[in-house]
C-alpha positions as CSV (number, residue, x, y, z in Angstrom):
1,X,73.3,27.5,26.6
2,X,70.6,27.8,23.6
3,X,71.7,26.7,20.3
4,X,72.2,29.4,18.1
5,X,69.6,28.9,14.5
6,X,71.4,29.1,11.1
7,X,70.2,29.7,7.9
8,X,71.4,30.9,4.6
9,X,70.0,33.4,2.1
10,X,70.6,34.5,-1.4
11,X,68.9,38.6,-3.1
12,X,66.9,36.3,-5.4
13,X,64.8,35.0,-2.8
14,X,64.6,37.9,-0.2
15,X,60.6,38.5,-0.8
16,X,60.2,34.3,0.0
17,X,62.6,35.2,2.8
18,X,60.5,38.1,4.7
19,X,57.5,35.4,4.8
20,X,59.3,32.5,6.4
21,X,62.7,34.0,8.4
22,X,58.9,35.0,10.7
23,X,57.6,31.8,10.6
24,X,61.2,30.9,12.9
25,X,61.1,33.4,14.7
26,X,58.3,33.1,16.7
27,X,59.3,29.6,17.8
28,X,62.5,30.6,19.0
29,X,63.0,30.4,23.1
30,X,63.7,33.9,24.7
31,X,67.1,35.3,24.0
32,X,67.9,32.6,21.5
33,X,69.3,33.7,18.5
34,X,68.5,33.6,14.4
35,X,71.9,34.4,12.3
36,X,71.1,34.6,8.7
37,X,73.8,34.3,6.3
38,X,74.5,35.5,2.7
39,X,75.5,33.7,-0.1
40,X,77.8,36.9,-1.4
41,X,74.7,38.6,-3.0
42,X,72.5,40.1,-0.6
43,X,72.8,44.1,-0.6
44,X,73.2,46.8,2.6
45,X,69.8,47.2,2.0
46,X,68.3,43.7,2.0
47,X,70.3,43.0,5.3
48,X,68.5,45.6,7.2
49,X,64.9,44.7,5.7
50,X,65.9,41.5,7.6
51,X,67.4,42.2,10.2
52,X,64.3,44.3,11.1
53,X,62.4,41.5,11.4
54,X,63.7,40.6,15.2
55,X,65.7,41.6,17.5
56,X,66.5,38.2,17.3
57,X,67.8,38.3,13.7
58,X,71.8,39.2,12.8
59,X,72.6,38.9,9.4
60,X,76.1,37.6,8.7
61,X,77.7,38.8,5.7
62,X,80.1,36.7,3.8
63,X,82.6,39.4,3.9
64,X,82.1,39.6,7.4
65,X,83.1,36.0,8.0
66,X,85.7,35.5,5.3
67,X,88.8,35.7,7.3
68,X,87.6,33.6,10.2
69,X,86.4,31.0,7.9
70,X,89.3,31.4,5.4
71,X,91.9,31.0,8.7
72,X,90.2,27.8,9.8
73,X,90.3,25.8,6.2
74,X,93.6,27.7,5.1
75,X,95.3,24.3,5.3
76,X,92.5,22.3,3.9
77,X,92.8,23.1,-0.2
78,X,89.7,20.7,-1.5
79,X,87.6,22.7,1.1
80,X,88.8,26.5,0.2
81,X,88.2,25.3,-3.6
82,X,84.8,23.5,-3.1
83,X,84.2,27.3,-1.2
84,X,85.0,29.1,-3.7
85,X,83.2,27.5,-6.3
86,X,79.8,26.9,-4.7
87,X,77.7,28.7,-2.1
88,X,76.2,25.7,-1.0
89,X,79.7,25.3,1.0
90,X,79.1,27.8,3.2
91,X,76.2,25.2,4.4
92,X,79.0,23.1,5.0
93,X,81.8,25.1,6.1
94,X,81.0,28.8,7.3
95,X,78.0,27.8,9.5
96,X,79.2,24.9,11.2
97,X,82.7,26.6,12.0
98,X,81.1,29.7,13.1
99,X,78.9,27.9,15.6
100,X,81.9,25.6,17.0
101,X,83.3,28.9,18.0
102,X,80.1,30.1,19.9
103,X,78.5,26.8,21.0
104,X,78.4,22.9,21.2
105,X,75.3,22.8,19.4
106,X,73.4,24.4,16.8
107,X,70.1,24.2,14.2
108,X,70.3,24.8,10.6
109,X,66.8,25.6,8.6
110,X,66.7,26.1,4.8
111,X,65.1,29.4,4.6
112,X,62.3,27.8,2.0
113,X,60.7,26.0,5.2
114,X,57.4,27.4,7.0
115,X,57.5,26.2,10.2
116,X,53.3,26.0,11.3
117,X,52.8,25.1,14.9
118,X,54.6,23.1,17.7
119,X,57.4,23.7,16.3
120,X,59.8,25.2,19.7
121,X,61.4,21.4,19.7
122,X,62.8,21.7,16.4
123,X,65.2,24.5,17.7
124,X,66.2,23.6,21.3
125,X,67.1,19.5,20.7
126,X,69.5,17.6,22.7
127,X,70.6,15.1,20.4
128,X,71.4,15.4,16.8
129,X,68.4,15.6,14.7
130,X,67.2,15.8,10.9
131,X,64.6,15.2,8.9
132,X,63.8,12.2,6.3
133,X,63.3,13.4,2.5
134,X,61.4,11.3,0.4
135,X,63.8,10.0,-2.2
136,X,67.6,9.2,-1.9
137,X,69.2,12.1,-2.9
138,X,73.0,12.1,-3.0
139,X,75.7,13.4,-5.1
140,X,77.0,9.9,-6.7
141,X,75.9,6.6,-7.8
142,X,75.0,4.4,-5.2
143,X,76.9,1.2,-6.3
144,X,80.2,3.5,-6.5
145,X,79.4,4.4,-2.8
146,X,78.8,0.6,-1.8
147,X,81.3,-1.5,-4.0
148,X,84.1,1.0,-4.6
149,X,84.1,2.7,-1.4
150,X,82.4,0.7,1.0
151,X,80.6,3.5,2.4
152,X,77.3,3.0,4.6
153,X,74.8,4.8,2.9
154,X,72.5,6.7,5.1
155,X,68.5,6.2,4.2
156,X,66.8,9.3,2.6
157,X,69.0,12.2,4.5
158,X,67.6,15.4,4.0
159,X,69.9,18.5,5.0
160,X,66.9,21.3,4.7
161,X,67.1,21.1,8.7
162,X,69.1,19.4,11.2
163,X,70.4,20.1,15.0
164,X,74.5,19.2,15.5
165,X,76.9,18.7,18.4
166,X,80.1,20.6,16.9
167,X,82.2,17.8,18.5
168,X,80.9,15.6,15.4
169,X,82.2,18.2,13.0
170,X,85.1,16.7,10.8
171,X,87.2,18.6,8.5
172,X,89.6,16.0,7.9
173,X,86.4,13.8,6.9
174,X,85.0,16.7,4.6
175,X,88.5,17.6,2.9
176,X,88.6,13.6,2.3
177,X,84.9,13.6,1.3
178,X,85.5,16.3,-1.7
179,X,88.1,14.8,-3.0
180,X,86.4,11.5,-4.1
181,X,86.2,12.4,-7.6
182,X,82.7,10.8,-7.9
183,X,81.1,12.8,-4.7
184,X,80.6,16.2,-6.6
185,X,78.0,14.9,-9.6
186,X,75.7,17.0,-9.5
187,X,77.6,19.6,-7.7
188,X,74.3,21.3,-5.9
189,X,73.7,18.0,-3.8
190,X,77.4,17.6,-2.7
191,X,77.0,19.3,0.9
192,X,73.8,17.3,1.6
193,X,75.8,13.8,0.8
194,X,78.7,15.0,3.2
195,X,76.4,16.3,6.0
196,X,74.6,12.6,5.8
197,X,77.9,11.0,6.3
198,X,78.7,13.4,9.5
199,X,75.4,12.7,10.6
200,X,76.5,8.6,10.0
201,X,79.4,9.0,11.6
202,X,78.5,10.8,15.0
203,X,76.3,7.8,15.8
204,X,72.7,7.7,16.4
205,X,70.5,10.8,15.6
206,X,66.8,11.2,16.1
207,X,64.5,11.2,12.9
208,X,60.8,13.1,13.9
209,X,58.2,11.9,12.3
């Protein structure tokens, strides 16, 4: 079965988002599929402008999804308040749950990524996959990680793109994860810290170069 591509969109940047969502596209195998979703903003209008791109494009709506996402946290109360607080948790929630229902494995892009050439691997891997940013970048001080929590600390985890098996998606782990009080500082990099401990906890996962 092809893995199903993810990515996520806000109105602000639909004009950066008619450049690149192409730039996917054409590396996607025959009869795989793009789902874009929203952040909440994106109009009637803006949907259709993108999903005219492809045949290959949907456009998920976040009132679309809200029941079927709200159903499946409804008993996790950190997760349907980090949720509603920041869109960045549909990165973390909505897409993953979404694709557990449809298939074992799926890719997730940032939609601020131009894919140039060669690039049919990135969406059809076998084994999990991201890519290595160039600084640490997580959402609390290291020594609180290290000494307080004992955490292992993956090296330079970059969530802008990354292929998962669903079977290594946690809930239990994420509803844990927000509650540390120290994980959500600065809020914006909270689902990128979380999505490198998944990644640390599935096991080993293959870094291109």
């Amino acid at each position: 079965m092809l893995q199903t591509v993810y990515t996520q969109i806000c109105e602000r940047d639909l004009g950066m988002a008619l450049t690149t969502l192409p730039t996917i596209i054409k590396f996607l195998a025959p009869g795989q599929q793009l789902v874009v979703i929203d952040d909440g903003s994106v109009s009637l209008e803006s949907a259709s402008l993108i999903s005219a791109l492809s045949p290959s494009v949907k456009v998920m709506l976040k009132k679309e999804r809200d029941e079927y996402v709200l159903n499946e946290i409804k008993d996790y109360p950190v997760c349907l308040k980090y949720r509603a607080d920041h869109p960045l948790a549909f990165k973390l929630l909505d897409i993953p749950l979404i694709a557990k229902r449809d298939s074992p494995r799926f890719t997730y892009t940032d939609s601020d990524i131009i894919y140039l050439k060669s690039c049919e691997d990135y969406f059809v891997r076998d084994v999990n996959t991201f890519l290595k940013t160039d600084a640490v970048k997580l959402s609390f001080q290291l020594k609180v990680g290290l000494l307080k929590y004992k955490w292992k600390i993956p090296y330079k985890f970059n969530s802008g793109y990354f292929s998962f098996d669903t079977k290594d998606y946690d809930l239990d782990f994420i509803e844990y994860f927000l509650a540390v009080p120290e994980v959500r500082n600065p809020l914006w990099l909270t689902e990128q810290t979380c999505w490198s401990f998944l990644f640390e906890r599935a096991g080993a996962a293959f870094c291109p170069a």
